[in-house]
C-alpha positions in Angstrom: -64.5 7.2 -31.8 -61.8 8.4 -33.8 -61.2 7.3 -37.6 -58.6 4.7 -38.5 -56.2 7.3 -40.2 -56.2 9.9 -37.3 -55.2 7.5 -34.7 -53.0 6.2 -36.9 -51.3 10.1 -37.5 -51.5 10.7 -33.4 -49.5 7.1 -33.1 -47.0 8.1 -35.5 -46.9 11.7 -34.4 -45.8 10.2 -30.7 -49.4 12.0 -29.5 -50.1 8.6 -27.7 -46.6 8.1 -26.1 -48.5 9.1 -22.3 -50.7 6.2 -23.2 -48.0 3.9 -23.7 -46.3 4.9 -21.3 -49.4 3.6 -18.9 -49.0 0.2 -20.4 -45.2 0.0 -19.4 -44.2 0.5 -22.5 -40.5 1.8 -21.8 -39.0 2.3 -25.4 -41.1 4.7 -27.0 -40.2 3.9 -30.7 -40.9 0.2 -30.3 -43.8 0.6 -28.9 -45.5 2.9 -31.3 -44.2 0.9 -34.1 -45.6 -2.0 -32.1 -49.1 0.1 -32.9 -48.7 1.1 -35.9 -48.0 -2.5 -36.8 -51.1 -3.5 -35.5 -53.4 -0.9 -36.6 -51.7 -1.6 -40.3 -52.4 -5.3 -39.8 -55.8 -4.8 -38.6 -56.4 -2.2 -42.4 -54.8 -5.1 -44.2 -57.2 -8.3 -42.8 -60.1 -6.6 -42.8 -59.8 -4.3 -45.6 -60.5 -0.9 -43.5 -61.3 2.1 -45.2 -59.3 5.0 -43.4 -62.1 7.2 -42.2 -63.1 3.8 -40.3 -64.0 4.3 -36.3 -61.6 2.1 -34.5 -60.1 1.9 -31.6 -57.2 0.9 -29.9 -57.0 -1.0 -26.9 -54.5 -3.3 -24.3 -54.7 -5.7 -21.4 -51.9 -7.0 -19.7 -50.9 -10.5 -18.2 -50.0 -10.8 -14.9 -47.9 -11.7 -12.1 -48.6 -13.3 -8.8 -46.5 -11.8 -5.8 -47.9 -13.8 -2.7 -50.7 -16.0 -1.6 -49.9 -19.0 -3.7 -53.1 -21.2 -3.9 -54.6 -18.8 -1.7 -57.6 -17.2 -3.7 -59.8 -20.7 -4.3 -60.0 -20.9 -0.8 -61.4 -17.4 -0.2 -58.3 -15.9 1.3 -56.0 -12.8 0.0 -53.5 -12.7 -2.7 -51.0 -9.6 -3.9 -50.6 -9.9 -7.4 -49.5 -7.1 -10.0 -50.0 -6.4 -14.1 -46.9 -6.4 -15.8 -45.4 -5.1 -19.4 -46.6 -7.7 -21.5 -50.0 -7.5 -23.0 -52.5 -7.6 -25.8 -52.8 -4.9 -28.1 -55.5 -5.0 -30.3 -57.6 -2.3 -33.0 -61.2 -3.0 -32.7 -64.1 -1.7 -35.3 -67.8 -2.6 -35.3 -68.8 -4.6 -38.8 -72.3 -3.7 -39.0 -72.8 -7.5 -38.4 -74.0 -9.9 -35.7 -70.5 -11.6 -36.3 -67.4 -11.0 -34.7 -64.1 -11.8 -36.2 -61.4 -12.1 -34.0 -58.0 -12.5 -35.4 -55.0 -12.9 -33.0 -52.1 -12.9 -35.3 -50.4 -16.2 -35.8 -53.4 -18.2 -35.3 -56.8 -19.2 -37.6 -58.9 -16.4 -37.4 -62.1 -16.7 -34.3 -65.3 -16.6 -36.1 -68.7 -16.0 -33.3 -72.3 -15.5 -34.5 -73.9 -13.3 -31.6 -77.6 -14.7 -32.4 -76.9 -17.6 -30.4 -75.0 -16.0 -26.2 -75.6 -19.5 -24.9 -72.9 -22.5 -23.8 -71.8 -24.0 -27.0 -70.5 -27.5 -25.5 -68.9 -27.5 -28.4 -66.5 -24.3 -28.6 -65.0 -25.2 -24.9 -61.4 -24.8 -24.3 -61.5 -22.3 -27.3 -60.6 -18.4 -28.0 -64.5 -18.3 -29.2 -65.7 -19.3 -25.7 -64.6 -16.2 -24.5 -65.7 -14.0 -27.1 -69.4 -16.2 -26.1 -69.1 -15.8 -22.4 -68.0 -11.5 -22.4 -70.4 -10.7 -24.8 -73.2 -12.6 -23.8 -72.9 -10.9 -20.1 -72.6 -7.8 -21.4 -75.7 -8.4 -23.1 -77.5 -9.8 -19.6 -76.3 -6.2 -18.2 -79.2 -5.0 -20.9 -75.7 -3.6 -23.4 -77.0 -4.2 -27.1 -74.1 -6.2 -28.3 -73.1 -6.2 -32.4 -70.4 -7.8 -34.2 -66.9 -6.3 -34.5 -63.5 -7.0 -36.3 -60.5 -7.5 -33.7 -56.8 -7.6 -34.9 -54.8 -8.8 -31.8 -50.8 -9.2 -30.7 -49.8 -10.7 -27.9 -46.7 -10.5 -26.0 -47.8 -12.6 -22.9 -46.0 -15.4 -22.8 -47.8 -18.4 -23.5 -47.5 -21.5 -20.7 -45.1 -18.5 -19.0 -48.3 -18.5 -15.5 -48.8 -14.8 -16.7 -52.2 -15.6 -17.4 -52.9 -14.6 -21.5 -56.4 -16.4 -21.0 -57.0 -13.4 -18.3 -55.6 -10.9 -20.8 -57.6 -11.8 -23.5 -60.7 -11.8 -21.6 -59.7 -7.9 -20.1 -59.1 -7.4 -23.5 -62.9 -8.5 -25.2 -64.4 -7.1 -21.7 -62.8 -3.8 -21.9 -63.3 -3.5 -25.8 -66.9 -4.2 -25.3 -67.5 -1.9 -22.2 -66.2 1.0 -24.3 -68.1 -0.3 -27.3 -71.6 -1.2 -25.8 -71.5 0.6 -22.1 -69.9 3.8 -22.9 -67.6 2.3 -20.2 -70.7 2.1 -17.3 -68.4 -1.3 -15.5 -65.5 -0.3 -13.2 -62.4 -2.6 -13.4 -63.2 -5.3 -11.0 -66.3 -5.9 -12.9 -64.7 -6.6 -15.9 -62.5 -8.6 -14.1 -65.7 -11.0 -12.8 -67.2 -10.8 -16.6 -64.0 -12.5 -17.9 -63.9 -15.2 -15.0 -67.5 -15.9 -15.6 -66.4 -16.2 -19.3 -63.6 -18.6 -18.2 -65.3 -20.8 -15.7 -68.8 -21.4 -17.7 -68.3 -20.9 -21.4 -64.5 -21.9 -21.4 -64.9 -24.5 -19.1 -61.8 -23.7 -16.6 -62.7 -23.6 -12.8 -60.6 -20.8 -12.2 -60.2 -17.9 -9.8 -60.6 -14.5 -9.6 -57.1 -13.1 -9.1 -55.8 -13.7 -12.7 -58.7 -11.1 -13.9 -58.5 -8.7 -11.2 -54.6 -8.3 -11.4 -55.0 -7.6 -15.5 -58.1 -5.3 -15.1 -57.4 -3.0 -12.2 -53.4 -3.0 -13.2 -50.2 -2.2 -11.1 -50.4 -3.9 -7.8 -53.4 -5.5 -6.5 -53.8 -6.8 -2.6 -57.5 -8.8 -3.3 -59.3 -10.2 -0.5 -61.6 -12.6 -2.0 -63.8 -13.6 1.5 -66.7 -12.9 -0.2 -65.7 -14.0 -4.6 -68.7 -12.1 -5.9 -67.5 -8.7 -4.3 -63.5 -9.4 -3.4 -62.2 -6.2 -1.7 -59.9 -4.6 -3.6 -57.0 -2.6 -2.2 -54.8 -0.7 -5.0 -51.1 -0.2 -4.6 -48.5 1.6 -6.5 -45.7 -0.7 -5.9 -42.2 0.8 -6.8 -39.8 -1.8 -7.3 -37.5 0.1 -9.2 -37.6 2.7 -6.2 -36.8 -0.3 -3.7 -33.3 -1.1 -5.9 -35.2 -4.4 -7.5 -36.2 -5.6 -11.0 -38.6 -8.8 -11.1 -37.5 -12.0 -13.2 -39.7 -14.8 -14.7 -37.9 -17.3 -15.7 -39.0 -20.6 -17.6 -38.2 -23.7 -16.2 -38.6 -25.5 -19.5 -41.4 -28.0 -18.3 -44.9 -28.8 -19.7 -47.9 -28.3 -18.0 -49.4 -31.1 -19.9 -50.6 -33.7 -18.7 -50.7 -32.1 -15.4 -54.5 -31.7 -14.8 -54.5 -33.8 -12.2 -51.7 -32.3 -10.0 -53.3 -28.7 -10.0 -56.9 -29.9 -9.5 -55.6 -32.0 -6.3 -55.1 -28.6 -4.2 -58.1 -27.2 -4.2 -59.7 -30.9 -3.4 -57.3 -31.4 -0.4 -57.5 -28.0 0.4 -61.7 -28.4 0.4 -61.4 -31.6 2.1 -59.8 -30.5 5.2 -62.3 -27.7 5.1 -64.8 -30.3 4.5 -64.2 -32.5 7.8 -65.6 -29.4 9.9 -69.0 -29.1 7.8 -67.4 -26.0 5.7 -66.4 -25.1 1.7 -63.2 -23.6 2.2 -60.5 -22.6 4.9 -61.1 -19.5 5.2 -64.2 -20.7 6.9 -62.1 -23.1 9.2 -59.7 -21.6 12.0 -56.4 -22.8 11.8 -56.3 -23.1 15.4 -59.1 -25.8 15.3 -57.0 -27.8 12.5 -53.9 -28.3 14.4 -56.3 -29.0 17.0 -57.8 -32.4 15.1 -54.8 -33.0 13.5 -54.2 -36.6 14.7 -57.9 -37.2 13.5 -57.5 -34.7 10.1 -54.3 -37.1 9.2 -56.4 -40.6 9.4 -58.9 -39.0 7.7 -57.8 -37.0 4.8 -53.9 -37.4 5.1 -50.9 -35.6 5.5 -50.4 -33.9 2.6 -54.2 -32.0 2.4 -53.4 -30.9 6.4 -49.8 -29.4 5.0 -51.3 -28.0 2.0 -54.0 -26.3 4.2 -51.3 -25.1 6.8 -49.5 -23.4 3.9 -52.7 -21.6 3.6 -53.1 -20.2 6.8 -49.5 -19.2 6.2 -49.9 -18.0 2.9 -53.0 -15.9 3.7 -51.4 -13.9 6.3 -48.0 -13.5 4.4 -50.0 -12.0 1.3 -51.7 -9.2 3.6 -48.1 -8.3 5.4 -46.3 -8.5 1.6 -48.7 -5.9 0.9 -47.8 -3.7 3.4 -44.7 -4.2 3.6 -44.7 -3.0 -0.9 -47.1 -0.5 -0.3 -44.5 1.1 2.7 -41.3 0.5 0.7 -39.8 -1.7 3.4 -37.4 -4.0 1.3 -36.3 -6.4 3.5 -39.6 -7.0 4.9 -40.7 -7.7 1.5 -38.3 -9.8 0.0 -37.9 -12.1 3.6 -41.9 -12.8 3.0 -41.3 -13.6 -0.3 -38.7 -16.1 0.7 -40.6 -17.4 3.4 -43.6 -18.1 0.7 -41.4 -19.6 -1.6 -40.3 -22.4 1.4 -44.0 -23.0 2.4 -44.8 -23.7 -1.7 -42.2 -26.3 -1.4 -42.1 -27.8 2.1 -46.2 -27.3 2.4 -48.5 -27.2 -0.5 -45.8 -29.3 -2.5 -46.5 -28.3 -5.8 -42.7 -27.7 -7.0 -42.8 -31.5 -8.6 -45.1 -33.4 -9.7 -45.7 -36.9 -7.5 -43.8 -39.6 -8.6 -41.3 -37.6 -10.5 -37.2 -38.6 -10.2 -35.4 -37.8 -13.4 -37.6 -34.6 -14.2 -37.3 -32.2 -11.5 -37.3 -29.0 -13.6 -38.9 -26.4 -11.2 -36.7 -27.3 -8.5 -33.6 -27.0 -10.9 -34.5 -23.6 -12.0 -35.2 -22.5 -8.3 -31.9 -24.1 -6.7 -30.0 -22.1 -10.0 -31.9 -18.8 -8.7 -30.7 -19.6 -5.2 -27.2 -19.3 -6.5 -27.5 -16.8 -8.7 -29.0 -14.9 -6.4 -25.4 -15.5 -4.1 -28.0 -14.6 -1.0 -29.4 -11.2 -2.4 -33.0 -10.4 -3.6 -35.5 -13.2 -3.6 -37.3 -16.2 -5.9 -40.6 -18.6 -5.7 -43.0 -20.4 -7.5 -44.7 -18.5 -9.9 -48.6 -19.6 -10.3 -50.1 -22.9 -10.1 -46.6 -24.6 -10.0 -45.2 -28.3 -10.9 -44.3 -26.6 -13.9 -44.0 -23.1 -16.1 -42.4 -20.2 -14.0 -40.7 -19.5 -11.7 -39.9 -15.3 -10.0 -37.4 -13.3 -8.7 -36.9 -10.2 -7.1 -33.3 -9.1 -8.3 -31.1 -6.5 -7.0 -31.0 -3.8 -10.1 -27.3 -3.6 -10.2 -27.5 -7.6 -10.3 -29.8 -8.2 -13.1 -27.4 -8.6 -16.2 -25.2 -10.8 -14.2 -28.1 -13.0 -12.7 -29.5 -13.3 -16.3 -26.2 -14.3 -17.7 -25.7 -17.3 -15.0 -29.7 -18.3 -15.2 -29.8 -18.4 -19.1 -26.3 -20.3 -18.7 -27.8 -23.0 -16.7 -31.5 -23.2 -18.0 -30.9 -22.2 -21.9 -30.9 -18.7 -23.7 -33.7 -16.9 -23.3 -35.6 -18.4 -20.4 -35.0 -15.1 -18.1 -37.3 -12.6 -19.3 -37.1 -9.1 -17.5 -40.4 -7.5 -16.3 -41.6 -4.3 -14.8 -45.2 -3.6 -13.3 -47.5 -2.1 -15.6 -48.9 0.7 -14.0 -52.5 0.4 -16.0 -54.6 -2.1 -15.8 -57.5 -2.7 -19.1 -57.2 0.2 -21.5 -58.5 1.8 -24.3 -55.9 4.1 -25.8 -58.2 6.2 -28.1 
């Protein structure tokens, strides 16, 4: 490990511009201010001395390209990292304590004697700090206390996942820290969902971690969850004429529990009337096969949702193909078709019941036009609320931004590139 004050000089000095570069970083100057910030802010709260070891270290958020509500049912998803991240300067205390400080909110105190569940500490940034640490502790990794000054440019409620890249963050931190880096990526990636699922308490999937772990694109085929195949791609959007677009539909996810948890149960259900877990254990051609049975017994909408699926699971290996081969239109028609089967299938564009708040269905009719029948848009994530994506032609992005932002509000269409690294530790 390197002092404080010489990665400090070689951030300055531009000696790390290559590494910046590898998180998408596209204006040098900004982003080694944004690191010199940081390592100054970590000096200041924790009172380093300069010829203190640090290190510096990122983790992305991440997009979802296809396969919407695909991975809980053990199928494949194409998902990507993207040029918004965490950024943090890390530096063992000496302690059994670590101090996590992500700026803007109450500093994360964790005492390390105690790795179990704290019931207690669910639903928090400590949780995470727990659930990484404690597994890379099970691994048989001695695991001490650290100081952690973070920043985070992942937008928060944006369905780019900042829970997945904090936990890329304390996983890859700690690998370097503990392992002298011994876990690959997709390791990681399983650490922070174990993290999420048991200490955090969220029953999440795998894809959020993968995509912000292994970085650029990622086509994941999660038959088997404790060993999903991983297929790396070096998607060129840029090299296909196209920019990709999140834009904010400027709806809550509160309060919305109960709409996102009903997927995976309907979803199970269907799977559940021919003795299995999940669809992918289930042939679609024996569903439409019982389908006047399925429909008295589980309803119409969990025999839609699964069709979307089926659908959806196919669509997500062809996507990837069709990115990793540079064939545009093939692309971008998928994408459309995906968006239409989020709507007219698996219905989770609105929530049930809702008449005068329709906000994702706004923002994706006002992409529709903006659009004027070029590039592409969908659902973004879980859905009902949060983001929405588009593929936009380059030449079209200051125009499309322009017409969004005048129909959803200033500032909702944020302009992303894929990050072509995945968890990192610049020093």
């Amino acid at each position: 490990m390197k002092n404080w004050n010489d990665i400090y000089q070689s951030v300055k000095a531009g000696e790390m511009d290559e590494k910046l570069k590898m998180m998408g970083c596209e204006d040098m100057a900004a982003g080694r201010d944004r690191a010199v910030h940081v390592l100054e802010s970590f000096k200041e709260c924790f009172g380093t001395k300069e010829d203190t070891p640090v290190i510096l270290c990122s983790a992305p958020g991440r997009t979802e390209i296809c396969g919407n509500h695909t991975d809980h049912q053990h199928g494949h998803v194409l998902a990507a990292a993207v040029n918004l991240d965490f950024l943090a300067c890390v530096a063992l205390n000496g302690t059994q304590t670590v101090r996590f400080q992500s700026e803007g909110w109450p500093m994360t105190t964790v005492d390390l004697s105690d790795l179990k569940v704290q019931e207690a500490e669910k639903e928090t940034t400590a949780s995470l700090v727990r659930g990484v640490l404690a597994q890379l502790a099970q691994g048989g990794y001695e695991v001490t206390g650290f100081d952690m000054y973070a920043v985070s440019s992942v937008l928060p409620g944006s369905g780019l996942s900042s829970s997945a890249a904090c936990e890329v963050l304390l996983g890859t931190a700690g690998n370097h820290l503990f392992c002298g880096d011994a876990y690959d990526a997709v390791t990681i990636a399983r650490i922070g969902q174990k993290a999420e699922n048991i200490y955090f308490g969220k029953p999440s999937g795998l894809m959020d971690q993968t995509a912000s772990s292994v970085g650029d694109t990622v086509a994941i085929d999660f038959a088997n969850p404790e060993a999903p195949v991983v297929r790396p791609i070096e998607a060129n959007l840029e090299g296909l004429g196209l920019a990709l677009c999140i834009i904010d539909c400027g709806a809550d996810h509160a309060a919305l529990t109960g709409e996102y948890a009903s997927i995976p149960q309907e979803m199970c259900q269907v799977a559940a009337y021919f003795g299995k877990k999940v669809l992918r254990e289930v042939n679609e051609a024996d569903v439409l096969a019982n389908l006047p049975a399925l429909r008295q017994k589980v309803g119409d909408r969990a025999v839609l949702r699964a069709l979307h699926f089926y659908a959806d699971d196919q669509r997500a290996v062809e996507e990837a193909d069709a990115l990793a081969s540079g064939e545009k239109e093939i692309f971008l028609n998928l994408v459309k078709e995906s968006g239409r089967s989020s709507w007219e299938l698996l219905q989770n564009i609105t929530p049930a019941a809702a008449v005068a708040h329709q906000d994702m269905a706004i923002a994706l009719t006002v992409a529709e036009k903006a659009l004027n029948g070029e590039g592409a848009c969908r659902v973004h994530g879980g859905g009902f609320a949060g983001t929405i994506q588009a593929f936009v032609p380059l030449e079209k992005v200051s125009a499309f931004q322009k017409t969004v932002e005048s129909m959803l509000g200033e500032g909702c269409c944020h302009v992303l590139s894929i990050r072509p690294a995945g968890g990192i530790v610049l020093e």
